[in-house]
C-alpha positions as CSV (number, residue, x, y, z in Angstrom):
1,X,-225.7,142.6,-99.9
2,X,-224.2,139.9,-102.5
3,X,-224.3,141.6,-105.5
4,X,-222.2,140.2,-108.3
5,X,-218.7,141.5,-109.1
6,X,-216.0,141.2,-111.8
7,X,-212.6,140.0,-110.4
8,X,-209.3,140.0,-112.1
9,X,-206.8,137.2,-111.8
10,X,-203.5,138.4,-113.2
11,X,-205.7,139.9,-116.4
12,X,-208.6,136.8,-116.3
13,X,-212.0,137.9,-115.2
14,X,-214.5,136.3,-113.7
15,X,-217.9,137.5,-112.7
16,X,-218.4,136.1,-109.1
17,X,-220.7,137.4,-106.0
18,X,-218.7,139.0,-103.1
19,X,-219.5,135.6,-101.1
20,X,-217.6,133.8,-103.9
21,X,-214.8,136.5,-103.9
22,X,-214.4,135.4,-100.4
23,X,-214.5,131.8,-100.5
24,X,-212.0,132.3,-103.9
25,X,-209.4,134.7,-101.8
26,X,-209.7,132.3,-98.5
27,X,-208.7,129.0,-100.7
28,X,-206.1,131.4,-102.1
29,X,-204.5,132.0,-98.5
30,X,-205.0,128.3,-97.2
31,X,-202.7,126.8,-100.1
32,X,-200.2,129.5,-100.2
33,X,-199.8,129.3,-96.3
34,X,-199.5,125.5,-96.8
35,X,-197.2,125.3,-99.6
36,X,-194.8,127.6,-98.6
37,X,-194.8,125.8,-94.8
38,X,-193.5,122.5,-96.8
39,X,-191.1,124.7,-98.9
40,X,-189.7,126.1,-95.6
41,X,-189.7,123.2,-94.4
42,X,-187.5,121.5,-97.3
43,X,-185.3,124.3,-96.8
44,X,-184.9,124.0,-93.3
45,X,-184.2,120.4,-93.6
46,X,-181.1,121.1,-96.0
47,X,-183.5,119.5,-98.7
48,X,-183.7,122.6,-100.5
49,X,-182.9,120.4,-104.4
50,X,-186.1,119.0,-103.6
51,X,-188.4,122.1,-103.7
52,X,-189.3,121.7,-107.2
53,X,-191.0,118.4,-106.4
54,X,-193.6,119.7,-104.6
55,X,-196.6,120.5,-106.8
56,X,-197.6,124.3,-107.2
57,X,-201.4,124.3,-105.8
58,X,-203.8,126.7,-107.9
59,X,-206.9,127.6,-107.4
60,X,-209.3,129.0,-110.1
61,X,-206.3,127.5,-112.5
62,X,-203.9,130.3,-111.1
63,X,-200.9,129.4,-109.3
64,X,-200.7,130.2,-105.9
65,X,-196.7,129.9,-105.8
66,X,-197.0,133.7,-107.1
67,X,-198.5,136.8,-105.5
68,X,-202.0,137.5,-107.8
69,X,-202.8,140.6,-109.6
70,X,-206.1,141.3,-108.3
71,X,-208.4,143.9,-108.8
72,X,-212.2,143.5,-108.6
73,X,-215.2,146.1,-109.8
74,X,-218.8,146.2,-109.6
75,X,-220.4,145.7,-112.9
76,X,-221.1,147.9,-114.9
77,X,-225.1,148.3,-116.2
């Protein structure tokens, strides 16, 4: 079942099937994981001045240099 859902971005809703949710949340964890692994990296490399260079991914116009408020509902009829 698919049916459509209401998700909360750090207080922005959407209204999004559960296969949407997914693909949303998965994009979510690819760019965090990537990000931070080139801000580690920075850091590693004693470059730590330049982590504010690096651009801040977002997806759904959230940044994903923060952990998201989520919380997601059925709707409501």
């Amino acid at each position: 079942m698919n049916s459509l859902k209401v998700i909360s971005i750090d207080g922005e809703e959407f209204q999004m099937t559960e296969d949407e949710i997914l693909k949303v949340m998965t994009e979510y964890i690819k760019k965090k994981r990537e990000w931070t692994r080139k801000v580690d990296s920075l850091i590693k490399a004693g470059k730590g001045s330049m982590v504010n260079e690096i651009k801040v991914p977002t997806v759904k116009g959230h940044s994903v240099g923060k952990n998201w408020n989520i919380q997601i509902r059925s709707i409501e009829e």
